[in-house]
C-alpha positions as CSV (number, residue, x, y, z in Angstrom):
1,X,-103.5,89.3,-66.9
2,X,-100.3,88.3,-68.7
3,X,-101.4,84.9,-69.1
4,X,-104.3,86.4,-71.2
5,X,-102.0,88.7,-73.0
6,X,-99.7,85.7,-74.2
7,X,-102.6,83.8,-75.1
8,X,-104.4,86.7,-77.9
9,X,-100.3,86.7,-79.1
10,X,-100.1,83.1,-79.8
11,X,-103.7,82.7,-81.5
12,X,-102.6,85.8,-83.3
13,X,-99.7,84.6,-85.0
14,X,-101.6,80.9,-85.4
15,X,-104.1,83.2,-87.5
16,X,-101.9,85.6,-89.3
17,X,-98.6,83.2,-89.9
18,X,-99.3,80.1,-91.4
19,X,-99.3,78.3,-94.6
20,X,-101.6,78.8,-97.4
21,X,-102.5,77.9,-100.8
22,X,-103.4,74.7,-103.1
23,X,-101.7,71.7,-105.3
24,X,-104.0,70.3,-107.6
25,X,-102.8,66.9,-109.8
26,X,-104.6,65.3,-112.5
27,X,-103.6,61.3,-114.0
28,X,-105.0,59.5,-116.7
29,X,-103.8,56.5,-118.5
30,X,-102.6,56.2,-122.3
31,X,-106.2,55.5,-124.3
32,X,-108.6,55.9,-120.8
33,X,-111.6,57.5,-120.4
34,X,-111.0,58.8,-117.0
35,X,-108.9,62.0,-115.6
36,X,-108.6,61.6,-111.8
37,X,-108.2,64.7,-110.3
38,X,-106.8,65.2,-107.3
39,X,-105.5,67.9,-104.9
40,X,-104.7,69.6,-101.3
41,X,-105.8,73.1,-99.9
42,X,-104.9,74.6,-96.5
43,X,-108.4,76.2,-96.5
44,X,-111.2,73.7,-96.0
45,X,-114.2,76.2,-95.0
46,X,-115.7,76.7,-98.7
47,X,-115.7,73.8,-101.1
48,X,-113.5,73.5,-104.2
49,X,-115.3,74.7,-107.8
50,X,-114.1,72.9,-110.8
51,X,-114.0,73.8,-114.5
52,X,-112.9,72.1,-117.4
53,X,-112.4,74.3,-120.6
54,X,-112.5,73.0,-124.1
55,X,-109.1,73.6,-126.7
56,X,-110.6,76.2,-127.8
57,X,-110.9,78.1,-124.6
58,X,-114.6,79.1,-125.4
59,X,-116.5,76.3,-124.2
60,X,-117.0,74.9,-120.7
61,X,-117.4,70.8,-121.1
62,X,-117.6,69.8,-117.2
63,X,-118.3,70.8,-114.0
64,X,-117.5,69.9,-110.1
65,X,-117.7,71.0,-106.7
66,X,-116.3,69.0,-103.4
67,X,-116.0,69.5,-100.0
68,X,-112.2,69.1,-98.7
69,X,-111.6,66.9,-95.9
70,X,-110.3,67.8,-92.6
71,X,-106.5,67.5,-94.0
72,X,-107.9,69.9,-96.4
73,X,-107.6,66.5,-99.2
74,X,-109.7,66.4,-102.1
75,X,-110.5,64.2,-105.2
76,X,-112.7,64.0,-108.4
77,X,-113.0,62.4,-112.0
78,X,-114.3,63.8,-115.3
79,X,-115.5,60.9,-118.1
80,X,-114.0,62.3,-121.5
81,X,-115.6,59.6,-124.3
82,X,-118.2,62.6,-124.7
83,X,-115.4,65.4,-125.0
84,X,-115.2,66.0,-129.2
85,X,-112.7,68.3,-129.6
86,X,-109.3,67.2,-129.8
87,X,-106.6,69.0,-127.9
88,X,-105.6,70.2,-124.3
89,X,-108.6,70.5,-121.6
90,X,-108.0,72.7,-118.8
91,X,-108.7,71.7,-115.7
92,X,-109.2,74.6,-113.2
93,X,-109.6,74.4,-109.4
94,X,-110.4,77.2,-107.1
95,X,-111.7,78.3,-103.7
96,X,-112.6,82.1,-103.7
97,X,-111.3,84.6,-105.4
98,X,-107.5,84.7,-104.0
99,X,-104.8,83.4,-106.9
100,X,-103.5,81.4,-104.4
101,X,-106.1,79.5,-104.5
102,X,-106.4,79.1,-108.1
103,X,-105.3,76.5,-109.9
104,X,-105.2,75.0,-113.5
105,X,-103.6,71.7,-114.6
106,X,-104.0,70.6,-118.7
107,X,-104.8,67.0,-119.8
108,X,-104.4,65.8,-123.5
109,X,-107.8,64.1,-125.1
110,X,-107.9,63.2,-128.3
111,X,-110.8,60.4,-130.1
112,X,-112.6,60.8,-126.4
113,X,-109.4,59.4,-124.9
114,X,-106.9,60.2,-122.8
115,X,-103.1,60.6,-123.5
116,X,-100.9,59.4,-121.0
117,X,-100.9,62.1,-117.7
118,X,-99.3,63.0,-114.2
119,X,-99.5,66.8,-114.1
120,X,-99.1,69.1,-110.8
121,X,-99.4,72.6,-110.3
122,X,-99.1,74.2,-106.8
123,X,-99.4,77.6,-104.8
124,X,-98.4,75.9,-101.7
125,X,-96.4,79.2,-99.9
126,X,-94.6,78.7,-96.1
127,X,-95.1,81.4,-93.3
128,X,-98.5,83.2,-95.3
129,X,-98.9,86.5,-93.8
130,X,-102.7,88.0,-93.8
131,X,-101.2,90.8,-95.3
132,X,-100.1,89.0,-97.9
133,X,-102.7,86.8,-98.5
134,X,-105.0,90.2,-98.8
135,X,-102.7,92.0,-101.6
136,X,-103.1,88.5,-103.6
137,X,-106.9,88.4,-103.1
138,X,-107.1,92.0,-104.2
139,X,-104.9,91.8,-107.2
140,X,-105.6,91.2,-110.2
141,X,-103.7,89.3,-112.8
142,X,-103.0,92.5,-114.8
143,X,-101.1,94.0,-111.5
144,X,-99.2,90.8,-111.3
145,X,-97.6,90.6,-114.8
146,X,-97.9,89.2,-118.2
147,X,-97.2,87.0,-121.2
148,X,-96.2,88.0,-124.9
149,X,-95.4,86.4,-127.8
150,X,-94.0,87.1,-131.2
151,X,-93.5,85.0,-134.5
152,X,-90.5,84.3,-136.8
153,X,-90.6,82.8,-139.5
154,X,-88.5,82.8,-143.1
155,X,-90.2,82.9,-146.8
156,X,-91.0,80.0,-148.1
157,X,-90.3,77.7,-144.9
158,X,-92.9,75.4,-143.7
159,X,-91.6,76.6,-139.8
160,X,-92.8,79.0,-137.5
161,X,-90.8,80.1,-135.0
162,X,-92.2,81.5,-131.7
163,X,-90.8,83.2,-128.5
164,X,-92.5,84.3,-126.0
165,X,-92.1,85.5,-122.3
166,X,-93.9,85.2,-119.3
167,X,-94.5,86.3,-115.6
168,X,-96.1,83.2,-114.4
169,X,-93.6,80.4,-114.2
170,X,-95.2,77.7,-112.4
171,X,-97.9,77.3,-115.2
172,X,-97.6,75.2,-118.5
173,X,-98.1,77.8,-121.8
174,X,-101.5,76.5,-123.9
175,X,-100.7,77.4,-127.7
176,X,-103.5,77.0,-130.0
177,X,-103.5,78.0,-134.0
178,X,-106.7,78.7,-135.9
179,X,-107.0,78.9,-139.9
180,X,-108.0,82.1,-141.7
181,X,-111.9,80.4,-141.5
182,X,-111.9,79.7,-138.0
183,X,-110.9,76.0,-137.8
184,X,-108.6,74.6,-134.9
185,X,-105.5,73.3,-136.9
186,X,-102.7,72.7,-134.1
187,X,-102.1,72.7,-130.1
188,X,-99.3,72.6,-128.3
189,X,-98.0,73.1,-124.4
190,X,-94.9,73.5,-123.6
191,X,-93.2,74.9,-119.8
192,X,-91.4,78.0,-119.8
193,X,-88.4,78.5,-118.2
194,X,-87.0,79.7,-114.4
195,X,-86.5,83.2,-116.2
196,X,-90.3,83.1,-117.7
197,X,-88.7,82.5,-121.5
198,X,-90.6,80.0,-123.4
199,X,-90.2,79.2,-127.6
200,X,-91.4,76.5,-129.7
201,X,-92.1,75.4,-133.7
202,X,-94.8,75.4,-135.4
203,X,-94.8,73.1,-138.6
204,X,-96.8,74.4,-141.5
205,X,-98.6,72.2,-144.2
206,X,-100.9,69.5,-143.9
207,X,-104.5,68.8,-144.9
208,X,-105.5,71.3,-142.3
209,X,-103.1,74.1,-143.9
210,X,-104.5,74.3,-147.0
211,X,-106.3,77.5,-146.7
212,X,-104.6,80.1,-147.3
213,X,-104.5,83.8,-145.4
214,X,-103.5,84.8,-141.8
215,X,-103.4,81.7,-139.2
216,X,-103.7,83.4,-135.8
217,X,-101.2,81.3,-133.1
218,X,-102.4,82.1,-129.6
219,X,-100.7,81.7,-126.0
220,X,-102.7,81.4,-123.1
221,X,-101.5,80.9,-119.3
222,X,-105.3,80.5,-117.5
223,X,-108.2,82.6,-118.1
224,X,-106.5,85.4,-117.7
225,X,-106.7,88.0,-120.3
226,X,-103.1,89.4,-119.0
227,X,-101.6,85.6,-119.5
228,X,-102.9,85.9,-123.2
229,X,-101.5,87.0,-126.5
230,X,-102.0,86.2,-130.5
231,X,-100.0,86.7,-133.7
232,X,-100.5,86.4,-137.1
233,X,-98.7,84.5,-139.9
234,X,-99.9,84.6,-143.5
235,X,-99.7,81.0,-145.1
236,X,-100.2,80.8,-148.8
237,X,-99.7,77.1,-150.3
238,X,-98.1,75.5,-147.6
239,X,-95.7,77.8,-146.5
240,X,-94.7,80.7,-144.9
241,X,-95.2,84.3,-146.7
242,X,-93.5,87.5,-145.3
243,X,-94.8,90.7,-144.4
244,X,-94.5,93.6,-146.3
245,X,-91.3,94.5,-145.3
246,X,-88.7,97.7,-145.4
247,X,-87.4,96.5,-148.7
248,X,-90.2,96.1,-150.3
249,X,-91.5,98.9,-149.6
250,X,-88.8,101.3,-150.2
251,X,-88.8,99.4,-154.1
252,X,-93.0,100.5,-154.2
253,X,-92.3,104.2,-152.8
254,X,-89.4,104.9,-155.8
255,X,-91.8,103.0,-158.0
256,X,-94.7,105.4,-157.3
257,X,-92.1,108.6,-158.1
258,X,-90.7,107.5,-161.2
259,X,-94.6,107.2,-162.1
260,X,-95.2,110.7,-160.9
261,X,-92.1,111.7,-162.6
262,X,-93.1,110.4,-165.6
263,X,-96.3,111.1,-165.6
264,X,-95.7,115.2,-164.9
265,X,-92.6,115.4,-167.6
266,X,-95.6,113.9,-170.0
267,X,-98.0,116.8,-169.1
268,X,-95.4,119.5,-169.6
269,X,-94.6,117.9,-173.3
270,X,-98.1,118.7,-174.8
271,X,-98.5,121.8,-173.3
272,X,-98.7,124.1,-176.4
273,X,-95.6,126.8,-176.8
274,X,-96.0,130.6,-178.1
């Protein structure tokens, strides 16, 4: 009997104690055609589900699914000469529904080619307890945290300042700017910090900033709607115009007195006198 006993115990904390998650890695050469895509999980029962999103984060341009082996290794490719859009592809793994077993790695194609590439991304966590791993399954990425961004930027300058913070500090931050009409005009990734701050510039002017009106700059972390968050800027030849600001409207609210000053001293004039 208390062999049996010590025997449930040590499959119990085999099964409720152990290491969990995924690393995911994608390489391309400078000017290739290829992304190689490549990762670990420490659950090989289901098979691996791959995405690849567009720039734009509206369009879904590939699609994958392998089996890991029985060291939970898996690997893949994605031919981009047919990819159009120029910009940053996501490249998203997952097993499931847990986040630990979510991941997304971003690859640089512009002309249908490749820019240079060794990203890695990982959930790999020591010790997993089921527990745990239940709360992330169950969570969503609204319970979890957030990013936000805001713009600076000074009349008349050709640079747009953006800050930005984060929960999610393991994941590279997808900016994307639009024109008043819809176009794609710039994209950028950058890493935030340990503390989840992030900032970087935006240059205005160009061929592709010649419309002019509100340019919407996006951050995106995932798919997430929590991990996403937009501004506005209003560009008018080239550069930057300010919002309507405190001054200015102060100078419009004694404006729109003196009028109504004016305008009743002027109607108590022609009133006839007895």
């Amino acid at each position: 009997m208390a062999v049996a006993i010590m025997s449930v115990t040590s499959v119990h904390q085999d099964a409720f104690a152990k290491d969990a998650g995924m690393s995911l890695t994608a390489v391309a050469e400078e000017d290739g055609a290829i992304i190689s895509v490549s990762g670990e999980t420490t659950s090989n029962i289901t098979d691996v589900t791959f995405r690849v999103i567009s720039p734009n984060g509206q369009n879904v341009v590939a699609v994958d699914q392998v089996a890991p082996d029985a060291n939970g290794e898996f690997s893949t490719q994605f031919n981009v000469s047919n990819w159009s859009q120029d910009g940053m592809y996501q490249i998203k793994a997952n097993q499931g529904t847990s986040l630990l077993y979510s991941i997304t790695v971003s690859v640089d194609v512009n002309g249908g080619m490749t820019a240079e590439t060794s990203a890695t991304q990982s959930s790999m966590v020591d010790n997993y307890a089921s527990s745990e791993a239940l709360e992330v399954t169950t969570t969503s990425t609204e319970d979890v945290g957030g990013l936000t961004i805001s713009a600076n930027a000074v009349e008349g300058s050709d640079t747009i300042e953006i800050t930005g913070q984060t929960s999610k500090t393991n994941q590279d931050v997808t900016f994307t700017v639009t024109s008043p009409n819809g176009n794609l005009v710039s994209v950028d990734q950058i890493s935030p910090e340990s503390s989840g701050d992030f900032a970087t510039d935006i240059l205005v002017g160009g061929p592709l900033w010649s419309q002019d009106g509100a340019y919407t700059v996006t951050a995106q972390q995932g798919s997430g709607s929590a991990f996403t968050d937009s501004v506005e800027v209003e560009v008018a030849d080239g550069l930057v115009v300010p919002e309507f600001g405190t001054i200015a409207a102060m100078i419009l609210a004694v404006a729109i007195i003196s009028i109504v000053a004016i305008s009743a001293k002027s109607r108590l004039s022609i009133v006839p006198r007895y």
